[in-house]
Structures are given as structure tokens and as C-alpha cells.
Backbone as CSV, one residue per row, in Angstrom:
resi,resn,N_x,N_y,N_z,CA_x,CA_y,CA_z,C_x,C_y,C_z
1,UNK,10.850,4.297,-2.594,9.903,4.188,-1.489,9.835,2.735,-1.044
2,UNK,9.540,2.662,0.303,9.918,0.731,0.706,8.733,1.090,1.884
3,UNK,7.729,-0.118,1.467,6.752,-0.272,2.448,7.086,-1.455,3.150
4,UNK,8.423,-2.088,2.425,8.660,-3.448,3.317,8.614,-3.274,4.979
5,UNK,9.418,-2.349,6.184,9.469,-1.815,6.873,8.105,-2.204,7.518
6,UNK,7.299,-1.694,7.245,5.860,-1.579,7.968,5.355,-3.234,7.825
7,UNK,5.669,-4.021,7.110,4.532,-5.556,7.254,5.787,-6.415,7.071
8,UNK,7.153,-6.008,7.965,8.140,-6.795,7.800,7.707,-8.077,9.199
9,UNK,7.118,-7.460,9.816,6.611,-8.859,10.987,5.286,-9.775,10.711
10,UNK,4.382,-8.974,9.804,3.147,-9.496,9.572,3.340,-10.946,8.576
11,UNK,2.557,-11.686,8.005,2.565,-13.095,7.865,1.965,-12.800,6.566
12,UNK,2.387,-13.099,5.271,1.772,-12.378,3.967,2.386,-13.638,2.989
13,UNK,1.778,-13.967,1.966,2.732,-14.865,1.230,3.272,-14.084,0.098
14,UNK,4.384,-14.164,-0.474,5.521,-13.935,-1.542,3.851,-12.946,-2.755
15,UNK,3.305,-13.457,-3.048,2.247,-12.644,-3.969,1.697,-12.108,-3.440
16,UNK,1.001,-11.904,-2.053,0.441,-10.853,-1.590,1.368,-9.938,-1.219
17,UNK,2.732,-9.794,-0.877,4.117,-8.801,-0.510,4.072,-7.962,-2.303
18,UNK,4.231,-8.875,-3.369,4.636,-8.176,-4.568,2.892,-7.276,-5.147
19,UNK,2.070,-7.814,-4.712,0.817,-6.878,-4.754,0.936,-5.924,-3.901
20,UNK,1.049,-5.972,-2.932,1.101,-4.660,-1.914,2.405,-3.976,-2.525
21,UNK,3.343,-4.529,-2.698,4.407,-3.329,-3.263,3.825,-2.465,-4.715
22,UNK,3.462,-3.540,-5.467,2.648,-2.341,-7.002,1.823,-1.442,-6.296
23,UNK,0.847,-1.981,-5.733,-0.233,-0.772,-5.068,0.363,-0.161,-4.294
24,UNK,1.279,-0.154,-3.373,1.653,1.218,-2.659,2.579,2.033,-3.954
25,UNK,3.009,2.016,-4.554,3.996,2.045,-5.525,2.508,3.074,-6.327
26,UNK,2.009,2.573,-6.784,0.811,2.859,-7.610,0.004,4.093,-7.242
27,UNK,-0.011,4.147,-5.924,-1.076,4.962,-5.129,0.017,6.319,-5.157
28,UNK,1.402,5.841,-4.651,1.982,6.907,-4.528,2.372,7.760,-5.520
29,UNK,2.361,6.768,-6.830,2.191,8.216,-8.050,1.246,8.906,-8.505
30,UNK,0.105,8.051,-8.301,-1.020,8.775,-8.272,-1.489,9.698,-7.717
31,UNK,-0.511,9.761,-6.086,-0.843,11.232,-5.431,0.153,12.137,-5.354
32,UNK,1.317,11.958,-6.179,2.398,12.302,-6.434,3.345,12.450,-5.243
33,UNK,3.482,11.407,-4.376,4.781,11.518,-3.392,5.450,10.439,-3.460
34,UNK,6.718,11.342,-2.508,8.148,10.614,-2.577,8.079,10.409,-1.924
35,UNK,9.416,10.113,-1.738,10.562,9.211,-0.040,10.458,10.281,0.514
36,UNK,9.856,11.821,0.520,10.413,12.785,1.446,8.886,13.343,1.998
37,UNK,7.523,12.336,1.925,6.836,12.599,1.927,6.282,11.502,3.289
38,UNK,7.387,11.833,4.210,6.842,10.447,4.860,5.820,9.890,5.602
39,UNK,5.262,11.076,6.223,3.875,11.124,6.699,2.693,10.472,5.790
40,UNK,2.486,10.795,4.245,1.781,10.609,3.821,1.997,9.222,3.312
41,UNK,3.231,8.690,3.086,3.823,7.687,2.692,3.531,6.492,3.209
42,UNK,3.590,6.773,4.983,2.935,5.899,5.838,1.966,5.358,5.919
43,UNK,1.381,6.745,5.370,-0.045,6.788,5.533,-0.548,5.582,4.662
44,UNK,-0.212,5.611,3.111,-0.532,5.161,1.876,-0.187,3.514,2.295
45,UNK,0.857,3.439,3.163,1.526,2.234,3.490,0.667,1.386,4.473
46,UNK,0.461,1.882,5.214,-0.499,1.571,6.382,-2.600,0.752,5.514
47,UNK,-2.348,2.074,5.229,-3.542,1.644,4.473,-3.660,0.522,3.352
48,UNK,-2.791,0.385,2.894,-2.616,-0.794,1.402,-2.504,-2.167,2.180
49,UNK,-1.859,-2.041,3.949,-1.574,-3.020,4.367,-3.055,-3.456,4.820
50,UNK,-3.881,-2.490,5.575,-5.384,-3.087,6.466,-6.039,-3.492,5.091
51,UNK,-6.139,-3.176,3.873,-6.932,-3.612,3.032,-6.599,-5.348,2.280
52,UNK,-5.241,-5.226,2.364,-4.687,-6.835,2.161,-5.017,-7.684,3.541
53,UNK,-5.033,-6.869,4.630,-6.102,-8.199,5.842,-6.789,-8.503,5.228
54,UNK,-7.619,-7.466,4.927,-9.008,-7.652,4.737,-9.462,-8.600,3.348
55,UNK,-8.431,-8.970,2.914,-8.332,-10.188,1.761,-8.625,-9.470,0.479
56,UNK,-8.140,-7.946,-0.199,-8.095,-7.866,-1.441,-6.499,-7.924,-1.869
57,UNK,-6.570,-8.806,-2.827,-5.584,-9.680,-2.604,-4.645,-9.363,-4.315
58,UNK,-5.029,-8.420,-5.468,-4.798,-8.161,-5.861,-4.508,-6.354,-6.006
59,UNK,-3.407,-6.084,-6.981,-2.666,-5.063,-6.880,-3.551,-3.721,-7.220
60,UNK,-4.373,-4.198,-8.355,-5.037,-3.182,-8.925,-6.199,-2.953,-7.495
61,UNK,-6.839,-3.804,-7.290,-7.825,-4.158,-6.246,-7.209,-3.024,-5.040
62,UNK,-6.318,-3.173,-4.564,-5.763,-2.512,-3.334,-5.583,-1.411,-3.555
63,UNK,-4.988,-0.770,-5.071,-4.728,0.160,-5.435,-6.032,1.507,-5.862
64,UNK,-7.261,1.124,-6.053,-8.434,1.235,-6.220,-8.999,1.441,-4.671
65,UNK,-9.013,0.456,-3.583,-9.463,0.576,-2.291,-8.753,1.955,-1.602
66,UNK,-7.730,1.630,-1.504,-6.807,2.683,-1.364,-6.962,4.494,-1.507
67,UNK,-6.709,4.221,-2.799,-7.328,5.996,-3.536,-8.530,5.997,-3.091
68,UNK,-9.724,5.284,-2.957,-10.739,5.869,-2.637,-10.892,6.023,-0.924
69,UNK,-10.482,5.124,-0.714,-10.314,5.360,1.387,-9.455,6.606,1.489
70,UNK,-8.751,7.016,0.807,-7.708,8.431,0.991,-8.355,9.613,0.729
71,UNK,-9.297,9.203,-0.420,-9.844,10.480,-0.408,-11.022,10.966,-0.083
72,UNK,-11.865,10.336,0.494,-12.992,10.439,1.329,-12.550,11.107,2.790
């Protein structure tokens, strides 16, 4: 799964890119999808990205914001 794609234009430094990759990475086993899941994938992708604006800036942190914004 590669969320690079989606925040390949956005402005992120080298540790906030390898946090957002664990947490999308993270989220997506947690809801159990693949590469063939791409809708939801996006979804998971999209979302891990507005929460790193928003300055949580660690993996677990995003990964936590995440699952709970998904499932509400």
C-alpha cells in the first residue's frame, strides 16, 4: 500500500512522511485492507494526511485520530 501518491506535492519533513507511512500502514491493518481496497485506502490516506496538518505529528498519535474519525 503507498500513501506516498496522495502528499507527494504537500511540504512534510522526512519524520513527519515516515509517521504518516506507520499510521496509514497501521490503520490499514487494523481495518483489514489491501491494495485492492482502494476506495477505502484513500480514504485512510486522506485522512492520516488532514490530521498531520493539523500537527499530530506522531505515528501512534495519527494512528489513534484516525481509527476514531473512521469510525464515528
Amino acid at each position: 500500500m503507498t500513501i506516498y501518491r496522495l502528499f507527494k506535492n504537500e511540504a512534510f519533513q522526512p519524520e513527519a512522511i515516515d509517521a504518516m507511512t506507520d499510521a496509514y500502514a497501521d490503520v490499514c491493518r487494523a481495518l483489514g485492507l489491501t491494495d485492492h481496497d482502494q476506495l477505502q485506502t484513500d480514504m485512510v490516506a486522506k485522512t492520516v494526511i488532514e490530521f498531520a496538518q493539523r500537527g499530530v505529528k506522531d505515528s501512534v498519535g495519527l494512528r489513534d485520530c484516525v481509527l476514531q474519525a473512521l469510525r464515528t
